[in-house]
C-alpha positions as CSV (number, residue, x, y, z in Angstrom):
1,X,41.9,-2.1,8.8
2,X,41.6,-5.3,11.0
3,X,38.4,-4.3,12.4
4,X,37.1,-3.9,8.2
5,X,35.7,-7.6,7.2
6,X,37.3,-7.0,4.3
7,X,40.9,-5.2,5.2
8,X,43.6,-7.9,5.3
9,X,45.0,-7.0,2.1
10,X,44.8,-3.8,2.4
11,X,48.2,-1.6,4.1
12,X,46.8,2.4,4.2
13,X,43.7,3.8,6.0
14,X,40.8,4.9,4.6
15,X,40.2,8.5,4.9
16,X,37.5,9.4,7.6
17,X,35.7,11.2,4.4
18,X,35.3,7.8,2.5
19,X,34.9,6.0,6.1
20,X,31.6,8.3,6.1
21,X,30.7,7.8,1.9
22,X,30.5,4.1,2.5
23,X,29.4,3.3,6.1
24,X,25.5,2.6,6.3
25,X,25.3,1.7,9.7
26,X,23.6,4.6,10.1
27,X,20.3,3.1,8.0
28,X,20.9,-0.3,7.7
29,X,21.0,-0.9,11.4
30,X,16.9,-1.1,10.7
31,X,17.8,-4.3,9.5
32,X,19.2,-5.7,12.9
33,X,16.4,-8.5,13.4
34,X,16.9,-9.7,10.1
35,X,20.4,-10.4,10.0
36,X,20.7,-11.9,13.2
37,X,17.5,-14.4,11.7
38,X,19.7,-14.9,8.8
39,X,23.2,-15.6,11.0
40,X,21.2,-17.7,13.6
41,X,19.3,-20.0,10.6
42,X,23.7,-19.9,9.1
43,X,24.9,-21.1,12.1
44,X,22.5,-23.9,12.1
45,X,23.4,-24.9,8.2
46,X,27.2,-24.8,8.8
47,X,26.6,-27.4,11.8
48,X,24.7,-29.7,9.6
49,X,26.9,-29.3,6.8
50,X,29.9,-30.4,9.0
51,X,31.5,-27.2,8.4
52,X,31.5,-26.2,12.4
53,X,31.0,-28.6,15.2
54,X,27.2,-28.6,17.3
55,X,28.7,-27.1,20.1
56,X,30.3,-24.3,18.1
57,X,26.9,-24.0,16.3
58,X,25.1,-23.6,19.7
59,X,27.8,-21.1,20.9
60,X,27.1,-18.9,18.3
61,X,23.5,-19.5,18.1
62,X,23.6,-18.3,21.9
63,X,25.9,-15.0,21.1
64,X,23.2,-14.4,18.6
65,X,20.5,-14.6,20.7
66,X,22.0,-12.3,22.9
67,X,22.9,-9.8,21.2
68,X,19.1,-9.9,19.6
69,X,18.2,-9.1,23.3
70,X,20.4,-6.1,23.3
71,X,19.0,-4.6,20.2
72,X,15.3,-5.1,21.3
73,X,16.5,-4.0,25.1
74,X,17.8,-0.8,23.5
75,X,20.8,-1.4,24.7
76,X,23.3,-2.2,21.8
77,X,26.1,0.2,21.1
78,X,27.4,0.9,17.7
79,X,31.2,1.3,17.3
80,X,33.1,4.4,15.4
81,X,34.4,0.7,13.2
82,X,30.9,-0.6,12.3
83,X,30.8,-0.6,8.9
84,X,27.5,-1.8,8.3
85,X,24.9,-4.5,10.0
86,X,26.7,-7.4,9.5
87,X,29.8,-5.9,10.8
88,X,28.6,-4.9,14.0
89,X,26.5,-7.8,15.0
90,X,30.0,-9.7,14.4
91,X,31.9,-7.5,16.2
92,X,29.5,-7.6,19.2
93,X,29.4,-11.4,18.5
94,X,32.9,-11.8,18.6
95,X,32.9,-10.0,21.9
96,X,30.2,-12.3,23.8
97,X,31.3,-15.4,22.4
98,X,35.2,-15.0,21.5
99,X,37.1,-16.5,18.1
100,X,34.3,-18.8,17.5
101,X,32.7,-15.7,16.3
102,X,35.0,-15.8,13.5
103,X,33.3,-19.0,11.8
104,X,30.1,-17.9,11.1
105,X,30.7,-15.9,7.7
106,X,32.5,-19.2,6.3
107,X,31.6,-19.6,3.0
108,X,29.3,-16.4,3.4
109,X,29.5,-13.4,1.9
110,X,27.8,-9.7,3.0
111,X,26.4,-10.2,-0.4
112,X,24.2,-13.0,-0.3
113,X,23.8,-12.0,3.4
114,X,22.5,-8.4,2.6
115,X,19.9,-9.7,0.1
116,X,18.2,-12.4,2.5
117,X,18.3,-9.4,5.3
118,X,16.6,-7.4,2.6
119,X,14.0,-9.9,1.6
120,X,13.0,-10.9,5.1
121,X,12.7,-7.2,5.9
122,X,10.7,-6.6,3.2
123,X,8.4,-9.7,3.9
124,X,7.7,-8.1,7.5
125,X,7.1,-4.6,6.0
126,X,5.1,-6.5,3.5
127,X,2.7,-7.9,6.1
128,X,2.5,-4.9,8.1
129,X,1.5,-2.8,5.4
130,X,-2.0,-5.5,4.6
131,X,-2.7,-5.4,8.3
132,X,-2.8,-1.5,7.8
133,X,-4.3,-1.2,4.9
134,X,-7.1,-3.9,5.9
135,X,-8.3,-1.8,8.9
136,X,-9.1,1.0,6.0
137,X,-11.0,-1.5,4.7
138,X,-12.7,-1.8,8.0
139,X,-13.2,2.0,8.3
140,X,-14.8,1.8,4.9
141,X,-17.0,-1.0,5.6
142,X,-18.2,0.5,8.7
143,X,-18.9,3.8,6.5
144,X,-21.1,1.8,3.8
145,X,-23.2,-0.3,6.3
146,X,-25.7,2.5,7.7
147,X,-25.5,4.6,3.9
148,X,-26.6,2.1,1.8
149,X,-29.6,4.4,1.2
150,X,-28.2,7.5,1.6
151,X,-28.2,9.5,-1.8
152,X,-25.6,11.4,-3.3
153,X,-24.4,13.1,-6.7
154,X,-22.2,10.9,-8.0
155,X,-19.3,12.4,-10.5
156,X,-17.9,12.0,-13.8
157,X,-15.5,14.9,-15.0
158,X,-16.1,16.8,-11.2
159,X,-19.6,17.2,-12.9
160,X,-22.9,16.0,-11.9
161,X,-23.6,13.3,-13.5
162,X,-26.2,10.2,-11.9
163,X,-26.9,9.6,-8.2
164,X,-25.6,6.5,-6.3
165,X,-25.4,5.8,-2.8
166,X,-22.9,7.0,-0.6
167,X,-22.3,3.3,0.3
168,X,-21.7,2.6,-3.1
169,X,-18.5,5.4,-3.1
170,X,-17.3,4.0,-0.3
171,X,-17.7,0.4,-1.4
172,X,-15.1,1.6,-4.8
173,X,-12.6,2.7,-2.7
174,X,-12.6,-0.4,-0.8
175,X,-12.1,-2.9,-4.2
176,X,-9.5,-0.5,-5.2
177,X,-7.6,-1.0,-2.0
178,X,-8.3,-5.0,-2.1
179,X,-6.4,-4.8,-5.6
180,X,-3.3,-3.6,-3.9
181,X,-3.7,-6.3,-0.8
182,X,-3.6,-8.6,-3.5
183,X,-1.0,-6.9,-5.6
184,X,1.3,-7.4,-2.5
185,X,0.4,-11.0,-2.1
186,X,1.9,-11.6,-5.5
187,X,4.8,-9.8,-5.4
188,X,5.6,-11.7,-1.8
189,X,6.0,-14.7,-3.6
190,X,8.7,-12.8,-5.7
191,X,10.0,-12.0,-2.2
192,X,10.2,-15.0,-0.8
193,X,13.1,-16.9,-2.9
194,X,16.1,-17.0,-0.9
195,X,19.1,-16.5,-2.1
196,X,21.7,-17.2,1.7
197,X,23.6,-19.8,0.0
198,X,25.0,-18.2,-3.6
199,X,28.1,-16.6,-1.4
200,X,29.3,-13.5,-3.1
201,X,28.3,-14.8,-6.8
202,X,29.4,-17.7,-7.2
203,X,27.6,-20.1,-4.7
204,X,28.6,-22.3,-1.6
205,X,31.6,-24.7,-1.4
206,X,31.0,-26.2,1.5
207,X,27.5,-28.0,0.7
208,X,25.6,-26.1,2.5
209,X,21.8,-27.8,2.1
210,X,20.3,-24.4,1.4
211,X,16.2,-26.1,1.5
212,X,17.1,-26.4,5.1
213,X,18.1,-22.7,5.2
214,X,14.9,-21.6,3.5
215,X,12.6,-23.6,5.4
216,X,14.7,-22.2,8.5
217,X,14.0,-18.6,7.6
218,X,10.4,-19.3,6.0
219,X,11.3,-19.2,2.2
220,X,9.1,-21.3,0.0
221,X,11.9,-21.0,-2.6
222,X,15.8,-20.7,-3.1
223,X,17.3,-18.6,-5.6
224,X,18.3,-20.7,-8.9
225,X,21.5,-18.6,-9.6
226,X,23.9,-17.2,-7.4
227,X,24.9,-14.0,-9.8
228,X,21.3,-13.2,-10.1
229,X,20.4,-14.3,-6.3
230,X,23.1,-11.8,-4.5
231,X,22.5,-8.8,-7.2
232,X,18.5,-9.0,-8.0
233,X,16.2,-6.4,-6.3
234,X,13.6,-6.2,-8.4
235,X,11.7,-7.3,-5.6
236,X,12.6,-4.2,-4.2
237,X,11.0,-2.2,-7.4
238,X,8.2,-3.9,-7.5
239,X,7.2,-4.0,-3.9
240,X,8.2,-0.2,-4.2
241,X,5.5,0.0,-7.1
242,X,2.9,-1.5,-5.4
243,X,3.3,0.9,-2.6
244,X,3.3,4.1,-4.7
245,X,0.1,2.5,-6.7
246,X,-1.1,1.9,-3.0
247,X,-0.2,5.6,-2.7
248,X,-2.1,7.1,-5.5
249,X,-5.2,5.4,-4.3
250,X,-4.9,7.0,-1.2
251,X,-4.6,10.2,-2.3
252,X,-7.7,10.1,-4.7
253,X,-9.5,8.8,-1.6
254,X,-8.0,12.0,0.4
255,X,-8.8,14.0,-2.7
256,X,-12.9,13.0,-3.0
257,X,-13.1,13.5,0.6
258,X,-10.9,17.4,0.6
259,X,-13.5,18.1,-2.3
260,X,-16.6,16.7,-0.3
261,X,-15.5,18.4,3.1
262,X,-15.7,21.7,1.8
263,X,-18.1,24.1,2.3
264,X,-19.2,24.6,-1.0
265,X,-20.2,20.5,-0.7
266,X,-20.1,19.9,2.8
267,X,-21.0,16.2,2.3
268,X,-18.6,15.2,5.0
269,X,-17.0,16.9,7.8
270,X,-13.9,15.7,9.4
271,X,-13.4,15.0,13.3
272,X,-11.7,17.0,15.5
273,X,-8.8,14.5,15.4
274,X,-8.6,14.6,11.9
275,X,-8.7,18.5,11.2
276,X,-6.1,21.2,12.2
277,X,-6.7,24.9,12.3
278,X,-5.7,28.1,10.3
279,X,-3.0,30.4,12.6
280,X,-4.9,33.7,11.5
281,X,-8.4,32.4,10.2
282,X,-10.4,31.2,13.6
283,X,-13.1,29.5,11.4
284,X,-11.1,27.2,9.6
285,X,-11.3,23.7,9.4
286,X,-8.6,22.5,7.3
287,X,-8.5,18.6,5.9
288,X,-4.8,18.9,6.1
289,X,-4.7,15.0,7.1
290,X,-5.8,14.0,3.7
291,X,-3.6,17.0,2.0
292,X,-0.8,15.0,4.0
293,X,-1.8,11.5,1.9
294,X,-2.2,13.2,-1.0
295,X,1.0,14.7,-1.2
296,X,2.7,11.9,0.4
297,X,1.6,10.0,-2.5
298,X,4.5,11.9,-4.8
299,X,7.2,11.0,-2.0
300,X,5.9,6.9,-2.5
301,X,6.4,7.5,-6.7
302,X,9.8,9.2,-6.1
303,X,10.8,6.2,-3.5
304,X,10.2,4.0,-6.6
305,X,11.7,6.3,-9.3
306,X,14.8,6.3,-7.0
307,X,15.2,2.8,-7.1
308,X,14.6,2.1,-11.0
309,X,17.4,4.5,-11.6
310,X,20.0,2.6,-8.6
311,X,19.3,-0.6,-10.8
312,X,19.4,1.1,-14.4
313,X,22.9,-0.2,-15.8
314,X,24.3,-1.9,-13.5
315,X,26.5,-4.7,-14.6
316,X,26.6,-8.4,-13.6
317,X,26.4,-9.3,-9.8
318,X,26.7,-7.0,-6.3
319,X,27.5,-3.6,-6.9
320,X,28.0,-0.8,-3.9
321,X,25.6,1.2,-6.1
322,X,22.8,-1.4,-4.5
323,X,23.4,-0.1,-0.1
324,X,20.7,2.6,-1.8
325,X,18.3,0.5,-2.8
326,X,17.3,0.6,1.5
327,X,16.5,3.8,2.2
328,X,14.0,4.1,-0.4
329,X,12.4,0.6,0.7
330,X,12.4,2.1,4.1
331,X,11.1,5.4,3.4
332,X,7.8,3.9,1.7
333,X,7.4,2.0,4.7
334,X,7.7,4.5,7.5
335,X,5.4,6.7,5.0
336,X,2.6,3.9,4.8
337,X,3.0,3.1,7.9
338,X,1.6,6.4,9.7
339,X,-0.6,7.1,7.0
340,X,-3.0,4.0,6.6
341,X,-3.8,4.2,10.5
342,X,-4.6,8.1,10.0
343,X,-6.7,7.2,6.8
344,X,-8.5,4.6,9.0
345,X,-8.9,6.6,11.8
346,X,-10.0,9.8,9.4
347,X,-12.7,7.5,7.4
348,X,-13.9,6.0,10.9
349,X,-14.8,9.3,12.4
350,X,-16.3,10.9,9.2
351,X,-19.8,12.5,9.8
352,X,-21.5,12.0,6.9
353,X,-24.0,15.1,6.0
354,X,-27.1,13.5,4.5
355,X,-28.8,16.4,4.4
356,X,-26.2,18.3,2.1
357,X,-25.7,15.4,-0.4
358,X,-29.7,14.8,-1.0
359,X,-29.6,18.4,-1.4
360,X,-27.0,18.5,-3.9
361,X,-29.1,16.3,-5.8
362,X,-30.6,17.9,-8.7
363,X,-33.1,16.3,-11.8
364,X,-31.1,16.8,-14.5
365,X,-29.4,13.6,-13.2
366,X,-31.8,11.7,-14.0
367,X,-31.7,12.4,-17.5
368,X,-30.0,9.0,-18.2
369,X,-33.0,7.6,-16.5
370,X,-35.5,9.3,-19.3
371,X,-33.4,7.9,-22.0
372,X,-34.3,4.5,-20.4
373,X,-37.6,5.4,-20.4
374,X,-38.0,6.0,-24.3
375,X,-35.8,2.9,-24.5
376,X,-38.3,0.6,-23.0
377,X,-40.8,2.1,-25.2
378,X,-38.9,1.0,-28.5
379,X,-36.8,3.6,-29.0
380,X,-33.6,3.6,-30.0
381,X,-30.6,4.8,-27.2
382,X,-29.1,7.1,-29.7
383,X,-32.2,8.4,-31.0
384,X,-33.5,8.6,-27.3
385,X,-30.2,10.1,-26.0
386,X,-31.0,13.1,-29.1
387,X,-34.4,13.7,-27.5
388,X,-33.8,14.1,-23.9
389,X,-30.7,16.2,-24.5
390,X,-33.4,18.5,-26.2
391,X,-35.3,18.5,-22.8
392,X,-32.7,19.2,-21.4
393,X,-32.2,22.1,-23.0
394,X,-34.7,23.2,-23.0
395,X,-35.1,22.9,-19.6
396,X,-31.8,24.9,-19.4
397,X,-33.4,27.7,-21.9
398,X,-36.3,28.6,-19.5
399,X,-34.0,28.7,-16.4
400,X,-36.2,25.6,-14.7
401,X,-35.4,22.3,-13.5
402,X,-35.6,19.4,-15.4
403,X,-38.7,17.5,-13.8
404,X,-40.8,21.0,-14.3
405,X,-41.1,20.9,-17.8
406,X,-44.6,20.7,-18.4
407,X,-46.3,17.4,-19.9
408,X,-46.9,19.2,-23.1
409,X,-43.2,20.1,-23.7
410,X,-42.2,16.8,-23.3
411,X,-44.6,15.3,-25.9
412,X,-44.0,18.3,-28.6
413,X,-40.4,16.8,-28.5
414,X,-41.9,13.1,-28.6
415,X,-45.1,11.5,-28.8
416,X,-43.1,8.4,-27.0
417,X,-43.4,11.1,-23.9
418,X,-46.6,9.9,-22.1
419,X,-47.7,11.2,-18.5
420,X,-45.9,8.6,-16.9
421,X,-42.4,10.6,-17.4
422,X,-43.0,12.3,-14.7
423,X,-42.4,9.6,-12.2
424,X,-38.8,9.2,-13.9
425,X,-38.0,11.9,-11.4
426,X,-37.3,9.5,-8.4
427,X,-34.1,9.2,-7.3
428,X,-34.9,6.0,-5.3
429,X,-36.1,4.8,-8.3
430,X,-33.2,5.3,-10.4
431,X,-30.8,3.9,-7.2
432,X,-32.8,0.7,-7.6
433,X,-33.1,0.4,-11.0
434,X,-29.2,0.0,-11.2
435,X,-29.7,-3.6,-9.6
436,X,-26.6,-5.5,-11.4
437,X,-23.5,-6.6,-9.9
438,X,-21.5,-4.1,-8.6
439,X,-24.6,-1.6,-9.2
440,X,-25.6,1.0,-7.0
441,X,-29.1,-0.3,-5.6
442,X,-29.3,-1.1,-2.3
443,X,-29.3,-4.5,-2.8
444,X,-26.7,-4.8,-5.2
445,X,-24.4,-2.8,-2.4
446,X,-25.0,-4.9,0.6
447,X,-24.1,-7.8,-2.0
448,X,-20.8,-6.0,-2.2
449,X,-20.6,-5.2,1.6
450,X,-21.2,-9.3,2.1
451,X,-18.9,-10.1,-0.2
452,X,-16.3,-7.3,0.9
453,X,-16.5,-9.2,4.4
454,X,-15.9,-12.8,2.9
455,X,-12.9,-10.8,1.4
456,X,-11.7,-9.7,4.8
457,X,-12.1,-12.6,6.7
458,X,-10.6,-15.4,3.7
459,X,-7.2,-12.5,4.3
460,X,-8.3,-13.5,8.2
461,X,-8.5,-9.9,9.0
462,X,-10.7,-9.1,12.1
463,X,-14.2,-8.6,11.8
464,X,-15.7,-5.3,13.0
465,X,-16.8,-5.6,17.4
């Protein structure tokens, strides 16, 4: 029990079964560089608090430091007695430095020193996650620039419904994922309230000036209540949530382009790098990168589902229930973290089939664009919308496009039809007509593309070579 932090008042062993049930050294060693942070910025604190002499602070501030070198090195060896994190940097600490070693946790507990490990982790993953996701808003950008008059079907209900550019999809994805970046940036400031300082639940006694800890670690904030500081992880929840919401849009992004890469489309086809091939079938070319996002989009929700239901009931303060709160937080971010460079790298290298999508075009998507027509001539839109769904079907009755209806057809359903309805059937036209913010005209895209760049470099994330 003497090698336990927490086994002086305890006379019997604790069976190797439990020993296994409670340990998470096996996961929580991930948060190695954290804790040492924490214990170094502690250190520090006690010193100026009085608590420990300078030279004592500067003893364990070197241990510290050295065993940081071991775990970068590779070189750190866990013990059959580590417990957790904190135990076995304090063990090994104890071992470089001697009894010293054994003043560090004063007036610390692994409760308030858990939740700061957690935050700061979650901070780094935080900021990794934006740098990924901003260079597949880079991928994006670089997919919108030369397409900003390429044509496409654009869909509502998987069905046909008005043509935009295929700058302008791209350019929908891209505020989607700018949403999320954001989304993160709030929750970061949820993150960032330290709570190193509120000891197991009750706070410090040795007054401890815990501004000088925060500003040590890089906390704008402290927490304002011990109970809540060593037992609240809704930051956990919520950075979890913005992560599965992250999630989702990358797998409606993987789903347009799975749709779009098919043959039956074939607006897109996927590089090499980005494709894998059928063991039986020599022809195939399977998007199984985006099937990957997609369904690793349900792994991100049940990361977050997991946690809600750790913290669901728990009563006041630190509970054991909370050592699973990590592997969920950890999951999430090895998941993101070799997804968004694949996304980026699989939206980079897309050939984009301008051939197929003009192809796919088809008049009867510009029947929005006749209603328009009668509307400028004093019609009514509801009364207008009546009419040219009667050309339509028409149209649809005799088996013939829409723009091959003769002149004569179109006035015998309204005299407002004049010779001039013809040239409705310009899909050019109708791209620039749609010349609003956030429209689909060429102009109104490289508005978005300009301001999509402002976006990038105000988050100070590279500019395309």
């Amino acid at each position: 029990m003497s090698a336990k932090l927490w086994g002086s008042r305890f006379h019997g062993q604790v069976s190797d079964l439990m020993r296994r049930f409670n340990d998470s050294i096996a996961f929580d060693i991930r948060l190695w560089e954290a804790d040492i942070r924490g214990s170094i910025a502690y250190a520090q604190a006690l010193a100026r608090a009085g608590v420990i002499s300078q030279q004592e602070a500067e003893a364990l501030v070197r241990g510290l430091e050295m065993v940081r070198a071991e775990f970068a090195e590779g070189r750190f060896q866990v013990q059959p007695d580590d417990e957790d994190i904190h135990t076995a940097v304090e063990r090994r600490l104890k071992e470089l430095v001697g009894e010293v070693a054994g003043k560090l946790h004063t007036g610390r507990s692994r409760n308030d020193q858990v939740a700061t490990d957690l935050r700061l982790f979650a901070l780094d993953g935080l900021r990794d996650i934006q740098r990924a996701l901003c260079e597949v808003q880079r991928a994006l950008l670089a997919q919108a620039r030369p397409h900003v008059h390429t044509i496409m079907p654009g869909y509502t209900h998987l069905q046909r419904a008005q043509p935009i550019s295929f700058a302008h999809w791209c350019m929908g994805y891209f505020w989607q994922f700018a949403r999320d970046a954001e989304r993160m940036d709030d929750c970061a400031r949820r993150i960032g309230i330290m709570p190193l300082g509120s000891g197991a639940l009750a706070g410090n006694p040795f007054r401890l000036d815990r501004r000088f800890l925060a500003q040590a670690l890089g906390f704008p904030a402290v927490t304002c209540n011990a109970l809540d500081g060593v037992s609240a992880r809704d930051f956990v929840a919520e950075l979890l949530f913005c992560w599965a919401l992250l999630g989702v849009h990358l797998s409606r992004l993987a789903e347009d382009l799975i749709v779009y890469s098919s043959a039956e489309f074939g607006f897109v086809t996927f590089d090499d790098a980005y494709a894998t091939g059928s063991s039986l079938m020599p022809q195939k070319r399977n998007p199984d990168a985006m099937e990957l996002v997609r369904g690793k989009a349900g792994r991100l929700i049940g990361d977050l589902i997991s946690v809600l239901v750790v913290l669901k009931g728990l009563p006041t303060s630190y509970n054991k229930d909370l050592q699973e709160d990590k592997p969920p937080l950890f999951d999430a971010l090895d998941t993101l973290a070799l997804a968004l460079p694949v996304v980026a790298g699989a939206v980079r290298s897309l050939k984009v089939n301008v051939a197929r999508m003009r192809a796919a075009l088809d008049p009867a998507m510009l029947a929005t664009d006749v209603a328009e027509y009668l509307v400028r001539k004093g019609v009514p839109f509801r009364q207008a919308h009546h009419l040219t769904g009667r050309a339509v079907a028409l149209a649809e009755a005799r088996g013939v496009p829409l723009n091959a209806l003769p002149l004569a057809d179109w006035q015998a359903i309204s005299p407002h039809f004049e010779a001039d309805v013809l040239g409705v059937f310009d899909f050019e036209r109708s791209l620039a007509s749609r010349d609003v913010v956030g429209g689909t005209s060429p102009r109104a895209v490289r508005a978005q593309i300009r301001q999509a760049e402002r976006w990038l470099k105000k988050r100070q994330c590279p500019a395309d070579e």
